[in-house]
C-alpha positions in Angstrom: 120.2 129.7 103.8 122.7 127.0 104.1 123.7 125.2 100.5 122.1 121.7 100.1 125.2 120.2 99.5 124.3 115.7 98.5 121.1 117.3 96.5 123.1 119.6 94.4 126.8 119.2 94.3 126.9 116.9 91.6 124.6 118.7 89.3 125.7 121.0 86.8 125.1 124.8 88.0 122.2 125.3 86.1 120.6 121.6 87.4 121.2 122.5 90.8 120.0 126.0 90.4 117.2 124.5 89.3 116.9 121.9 92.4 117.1 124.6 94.8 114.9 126.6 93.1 112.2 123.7 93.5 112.9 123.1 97.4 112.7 126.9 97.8 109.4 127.2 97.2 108.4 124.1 99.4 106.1 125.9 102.3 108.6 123.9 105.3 111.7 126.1 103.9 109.3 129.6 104.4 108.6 128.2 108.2 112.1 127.3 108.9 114.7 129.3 107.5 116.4 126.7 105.6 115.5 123.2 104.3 117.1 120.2 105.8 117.7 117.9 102.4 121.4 117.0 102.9 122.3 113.4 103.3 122.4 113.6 106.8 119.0 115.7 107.3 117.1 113.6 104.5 116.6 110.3 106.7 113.4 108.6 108.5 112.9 105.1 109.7 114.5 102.4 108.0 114.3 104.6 105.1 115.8 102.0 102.4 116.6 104.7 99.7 119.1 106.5 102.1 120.5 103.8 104.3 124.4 105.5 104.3 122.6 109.1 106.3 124.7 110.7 108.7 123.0 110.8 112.2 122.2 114.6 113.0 122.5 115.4 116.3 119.1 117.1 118.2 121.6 120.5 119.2 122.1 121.2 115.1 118.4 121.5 114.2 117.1 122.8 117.8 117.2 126.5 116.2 115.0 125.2 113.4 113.0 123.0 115.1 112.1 125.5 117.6 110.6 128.2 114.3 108.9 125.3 112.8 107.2 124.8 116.5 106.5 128.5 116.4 104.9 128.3 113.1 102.7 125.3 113.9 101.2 126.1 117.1 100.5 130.0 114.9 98.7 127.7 112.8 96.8 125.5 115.2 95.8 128.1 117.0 94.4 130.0 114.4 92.9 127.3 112.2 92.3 124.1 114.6 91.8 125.5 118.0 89.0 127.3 117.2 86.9 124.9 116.0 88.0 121.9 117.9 84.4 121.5 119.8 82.2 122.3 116.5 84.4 119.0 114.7 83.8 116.8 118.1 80.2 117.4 117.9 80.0 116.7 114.0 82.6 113.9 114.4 84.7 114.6 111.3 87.5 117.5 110.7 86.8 119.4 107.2 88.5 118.0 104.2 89.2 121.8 104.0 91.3 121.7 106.8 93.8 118.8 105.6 94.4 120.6 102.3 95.1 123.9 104.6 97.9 121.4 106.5 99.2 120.2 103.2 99.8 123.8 101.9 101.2 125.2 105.3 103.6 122.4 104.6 102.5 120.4 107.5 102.1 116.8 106.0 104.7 114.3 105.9 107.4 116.5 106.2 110.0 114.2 106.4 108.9 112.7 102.8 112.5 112.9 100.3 112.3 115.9 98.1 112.8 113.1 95.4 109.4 111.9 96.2 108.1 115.7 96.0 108.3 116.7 99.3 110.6 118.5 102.1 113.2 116.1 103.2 113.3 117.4 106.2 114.0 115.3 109.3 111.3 112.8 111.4 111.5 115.5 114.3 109.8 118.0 112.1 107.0 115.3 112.0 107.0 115.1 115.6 106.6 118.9 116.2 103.3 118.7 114.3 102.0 116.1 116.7 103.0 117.5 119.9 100.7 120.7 119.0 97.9 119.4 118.0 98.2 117.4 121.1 98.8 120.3 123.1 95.7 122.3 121.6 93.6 119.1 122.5 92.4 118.4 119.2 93.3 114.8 119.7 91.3 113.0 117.2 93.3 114.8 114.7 95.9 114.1 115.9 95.6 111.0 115.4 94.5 111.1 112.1 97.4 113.2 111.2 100.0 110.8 112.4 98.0 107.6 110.7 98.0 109.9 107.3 101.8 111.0 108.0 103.4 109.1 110.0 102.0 105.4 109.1 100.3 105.9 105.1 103.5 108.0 104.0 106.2 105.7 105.0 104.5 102.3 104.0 104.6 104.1 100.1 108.3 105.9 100.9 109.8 102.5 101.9 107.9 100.0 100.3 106.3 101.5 97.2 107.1 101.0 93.7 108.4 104.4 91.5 105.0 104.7 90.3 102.6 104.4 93.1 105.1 106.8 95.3 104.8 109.4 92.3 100.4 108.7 91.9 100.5 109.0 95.8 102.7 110.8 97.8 102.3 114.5 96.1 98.5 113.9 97.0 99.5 112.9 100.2 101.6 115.7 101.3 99.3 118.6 99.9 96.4 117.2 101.7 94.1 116.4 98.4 93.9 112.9 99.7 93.9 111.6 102.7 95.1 108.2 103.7 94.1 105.5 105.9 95.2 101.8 107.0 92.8 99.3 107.1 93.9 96.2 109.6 91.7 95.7 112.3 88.4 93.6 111.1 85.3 92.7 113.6 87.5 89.4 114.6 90.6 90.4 113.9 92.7 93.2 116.4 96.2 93.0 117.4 96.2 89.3 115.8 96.9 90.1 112.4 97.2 86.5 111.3 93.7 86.2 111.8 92.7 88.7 108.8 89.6 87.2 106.5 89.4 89.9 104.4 90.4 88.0 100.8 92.5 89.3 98.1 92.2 86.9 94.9 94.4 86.1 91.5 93.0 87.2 88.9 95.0 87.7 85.1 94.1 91.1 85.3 95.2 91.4 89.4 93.1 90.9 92.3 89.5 90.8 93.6 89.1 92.2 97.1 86.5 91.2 99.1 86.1 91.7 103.3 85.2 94.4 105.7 87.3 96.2 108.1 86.6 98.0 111.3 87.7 101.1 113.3 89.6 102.5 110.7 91.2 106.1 111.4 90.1 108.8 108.4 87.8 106.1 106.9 85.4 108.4 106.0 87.7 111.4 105.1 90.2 108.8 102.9 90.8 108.6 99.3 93.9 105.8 100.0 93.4 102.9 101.7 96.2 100.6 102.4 94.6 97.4 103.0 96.0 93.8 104.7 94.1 91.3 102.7 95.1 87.4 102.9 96.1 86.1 99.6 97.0 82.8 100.5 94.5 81.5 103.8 96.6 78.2 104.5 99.8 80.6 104.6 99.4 82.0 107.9 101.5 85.3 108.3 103.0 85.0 105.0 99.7 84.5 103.4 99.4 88.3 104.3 99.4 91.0 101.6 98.8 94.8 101.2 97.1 97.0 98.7 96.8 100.1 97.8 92.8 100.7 97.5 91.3 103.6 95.9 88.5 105.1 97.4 86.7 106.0 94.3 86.5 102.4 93.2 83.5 100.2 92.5 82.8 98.2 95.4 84.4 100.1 98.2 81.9 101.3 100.4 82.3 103.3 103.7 80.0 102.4 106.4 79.0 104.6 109.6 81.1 107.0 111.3 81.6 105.0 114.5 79.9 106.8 117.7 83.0 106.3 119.7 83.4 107.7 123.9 86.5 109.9 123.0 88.9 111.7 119.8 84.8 112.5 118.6 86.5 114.2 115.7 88.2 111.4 114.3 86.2 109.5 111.4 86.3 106.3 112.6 84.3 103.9 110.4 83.5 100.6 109.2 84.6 100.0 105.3 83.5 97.5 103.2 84.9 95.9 100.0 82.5 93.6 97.9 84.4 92.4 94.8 87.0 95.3 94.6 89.1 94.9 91.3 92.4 96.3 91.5 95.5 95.9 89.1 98.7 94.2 89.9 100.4 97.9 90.7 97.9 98.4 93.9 100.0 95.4 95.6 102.3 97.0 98.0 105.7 95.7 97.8 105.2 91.9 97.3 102.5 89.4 97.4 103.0 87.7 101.1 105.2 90.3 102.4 102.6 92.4 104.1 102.8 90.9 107.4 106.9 91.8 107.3 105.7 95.2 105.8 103.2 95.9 108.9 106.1 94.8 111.2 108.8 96.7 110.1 106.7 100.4 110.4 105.4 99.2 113.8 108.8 100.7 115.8 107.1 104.3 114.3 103.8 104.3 114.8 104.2 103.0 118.2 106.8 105.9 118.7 104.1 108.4 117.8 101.7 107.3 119.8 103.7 108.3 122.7 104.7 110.9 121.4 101.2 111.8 121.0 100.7 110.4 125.0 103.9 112.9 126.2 102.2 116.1 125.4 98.8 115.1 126.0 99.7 114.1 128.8 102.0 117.6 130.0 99.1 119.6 128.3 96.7 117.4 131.0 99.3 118.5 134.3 99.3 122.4 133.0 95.7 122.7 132.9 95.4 120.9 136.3 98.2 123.1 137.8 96.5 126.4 136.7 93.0 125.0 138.1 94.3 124.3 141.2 96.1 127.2 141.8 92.9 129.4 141.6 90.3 126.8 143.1 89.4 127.7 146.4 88.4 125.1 149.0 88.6 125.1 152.8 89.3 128.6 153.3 92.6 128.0 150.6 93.6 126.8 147.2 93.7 123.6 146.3 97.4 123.9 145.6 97.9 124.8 149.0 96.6 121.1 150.1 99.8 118.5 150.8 97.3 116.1 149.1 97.3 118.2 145.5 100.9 119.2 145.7 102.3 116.0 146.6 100.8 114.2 143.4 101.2 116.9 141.0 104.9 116.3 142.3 105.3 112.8 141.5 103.5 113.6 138.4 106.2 116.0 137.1 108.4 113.7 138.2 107.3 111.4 135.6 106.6 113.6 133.2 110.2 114.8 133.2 111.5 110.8 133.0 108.6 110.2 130.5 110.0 113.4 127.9 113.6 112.0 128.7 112.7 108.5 127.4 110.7 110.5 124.4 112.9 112.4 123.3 115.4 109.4 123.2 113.4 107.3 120.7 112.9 110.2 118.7 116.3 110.4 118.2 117.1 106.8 117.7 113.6 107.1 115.1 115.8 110.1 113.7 118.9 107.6 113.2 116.7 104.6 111.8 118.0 102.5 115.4 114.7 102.5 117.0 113.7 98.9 117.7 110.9 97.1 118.4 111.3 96.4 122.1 112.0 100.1 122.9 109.1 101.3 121.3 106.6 99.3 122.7 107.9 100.3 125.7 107.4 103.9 124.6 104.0 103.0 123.4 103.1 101.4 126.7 104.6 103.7 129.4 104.0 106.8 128.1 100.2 105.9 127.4 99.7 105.0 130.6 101.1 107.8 131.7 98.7 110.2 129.8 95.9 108.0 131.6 97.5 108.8 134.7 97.4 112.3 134.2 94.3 112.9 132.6 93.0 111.0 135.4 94.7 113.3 138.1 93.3 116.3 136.1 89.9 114.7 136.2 90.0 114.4 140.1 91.8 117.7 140.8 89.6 119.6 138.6 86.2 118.1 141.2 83.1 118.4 138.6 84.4 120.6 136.4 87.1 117.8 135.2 83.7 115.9 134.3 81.9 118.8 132.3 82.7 118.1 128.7 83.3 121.9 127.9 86.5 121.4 130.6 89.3 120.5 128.3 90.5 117.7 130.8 87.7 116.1 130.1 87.9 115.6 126.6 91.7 114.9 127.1 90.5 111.8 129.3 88.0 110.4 127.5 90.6 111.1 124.2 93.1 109.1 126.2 91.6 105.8 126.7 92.2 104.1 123.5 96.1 104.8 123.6 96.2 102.0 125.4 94.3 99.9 123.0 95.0 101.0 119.2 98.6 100.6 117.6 98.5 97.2 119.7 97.2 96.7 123.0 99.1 97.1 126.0 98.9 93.9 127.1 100.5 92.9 123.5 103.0 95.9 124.5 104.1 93.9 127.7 104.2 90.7 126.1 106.7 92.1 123.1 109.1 93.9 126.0 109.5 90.4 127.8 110.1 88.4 125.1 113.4 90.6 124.7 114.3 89.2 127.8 112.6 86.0 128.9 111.8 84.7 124.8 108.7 83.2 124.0 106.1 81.7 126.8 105.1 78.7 124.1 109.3 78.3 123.4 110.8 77.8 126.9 
């Protein structure tokens, strides 16, 4: 076990006995081997409480990294895979099962132990996401990575003392689960366009608006919700709150019937005179818009990280089916057709986990930008479309039998190209790097 050397070197022995006792016990240490909470292994994204982090380089934690994989696909494969097609058909994943994440220590992982939870760095985070992906059970993935990878670090970077210690505990065992409500019936990608109204009041704010295909909606007990509190602000008119789902006037609607990630509660939510107190506003009034900007370069990362191993689950299915599928007196993987574009899809596959694994790292660092994750987010969803498709086509009519896991992994696929900002928005952002603004020649 190597000694946590920022958390406990300037404690006095029995403090820092105590301190290590704590982390110890934290189920990621069990998984692991030893717990990553020095100053260089405590760091996520922009993480505003430990700015001066030393960048750790991938080789130091692969050992680790590689034992928390183990652990987690154990897991999923015992406690998700097999009931991956019961939750599509019901269209919701067991509250059960997120508080059996939270205890395996599975849940944002890379929370600081200050805030109660492992420390550990945003790679550990990643792992999670990749296996899930792998085991198909893509709608929770997704919900895992809104809960962890989008919920967590709005409170972590943004959130006062008090609402990280109400929230974040809850968060990481799995006793709530968390949710962020942007997108409204005519507002998507355009954020500016919210109408959902947050009002001064003495005693805080009245909420009132509805929101649509939120991810967990139906599963949350957060919800952190862009409201307008000043209309004839534009952008900086834009505020977030911190909604809980047990108060008067929030209402879930239906459970969205959507064509893929059946699994994930998607719903409609609806707020009708919602009081809250001047603690539920997320950093300050106005600055949510700047809030929702500065966690996009993450949750556009995850999504392709989420799109990288769907998308190399997708190729190792197809490769197995062809290699047993007979046809014209041969296998399929026999025919120059088949091998040729399962060649140029490896091809990508292995430029698509280079590019990955390079974000990851510059997430890791807090150097990811913008630019380069929307290019994540955009090449490496189309690639999962790609090969989803090819597994669709290769696999003849099985690929289109729902029980065929390809075919839940293409219809799961679609809207990666869609949520966490179109793709269109996706090529727009990477040439304004280069070309600026159409409307600002």
């Amino acid at each position: 076990m190597r000694r946590c050397e920022a958390c406990c070197s300037s404690l006095s022995l029995p403090a820092a006995a105590e301190r290590r006792g704590a982390l110890l016990r934290h189920p990621l240490v069990a998984v692991c081997g030893w717990l990553l909470v020095d100053a260089g292994r405590r760091h996520t994204l922009e993480n505003k409480r430990d700015m001066g982090a030393r960048v750790v380089d991938r080789g130091e934690i692969r050992g680790e990294l590689e034992a928390f994989r183990a652990s987690v696909r154990r897991f999923v494969g015992r406690e998700i895979a097999p009931y991956t097609a019961q939750w599509e058909r019901e269209g919701i994943v067991p509250l059960s099962v997120w508080r059996a994440l939270g205890k395996a220590g599975f849940l944002c992982v890379d929370v600081p132990e200050t805030d109660g939870g492992a420390g550990a760095d945003v790679r550990f985070s990643v792992v999670v996401l990749e296996e899930l992906a792998r085991a198909n059970a893509g709608g929770l993935c997704t919900g895992v990575m809104v809960h962890s990878d989008i919920v967590a670090p709005y409170l972590v970077h943004h959130g006062s003392q008090q609402q990280r210690r109400q929230w974040l505990p809850r968060l990481i065992s799995g006793e709530v689960v968390g949710a962020i409500a942007m997108t409204e019936p005519s507002a998507g990608s355009d954020l500016k366009a919210l109408c959902t109204r947050a009002r001064a009041l003495p005693s805080g704010y009245l909420i009132n608006g509805q929101k649509t295909f939120i991810t967990n909606g139906q599963n949350a007990g957060l919800v952190v919700t862009a409201t307008k509190t000043d209309p004839e602000a534009g952008a900086r008119g834009v505020s977030l709150f911190l909604v809980d789902a047990a108060l008067p006037g929030y209402r879930r609607g239906r459970n969205l019937d959507k064509v893929g990630q059946h699994m994930a509660d998607t719903s409609e939510l609806f707020f009708e005179d919602v009081s809250v107190g001047h603690d539920a506003l997320l950093g300050t009034e106005g600055e949510g818009f700047g809030i929702l900007m500065s966690e996009l370069p993450r949750e556009r990362a995850m999504i392709a990280v989420f799109a990288q191993a769907a998308a190399e689950a997708a190729f190792e299915w197809t490769v197995a089916h062809v290699r047993q599928r007979q046809a014209f007196g041969t296998t399929l993987s026999a025919l120059q057709n088949t091998r040729f574009q399962l060649a140029q899809l490896a091809t990508e596959l292995d430029v698509g986990r280079t590019f990955i694994d390079h974000c990851v790292d510059e997430l890791a660092a807090g150097q990811l930008d913008a630019t380069r994750a929307a290019k994540a987010k955009l090449y490496l969803t189309e690639l999962q479309g790609r090969a989803c498709e090819l597994g669709v086509q290769l696999h003849g009519g099985y690929g289109y039998m729902a029980e065929y896991p390809i075919a839940r992994a293409w219809a799961d696929a679609r809207v990666q190209r869609i949520y966490g900002g179109a793709n269109e928005v996706m090529l727009e952002l990477v040439a304004r790097s280069f070309l600026g603004r159409a409307d600002q020649p």
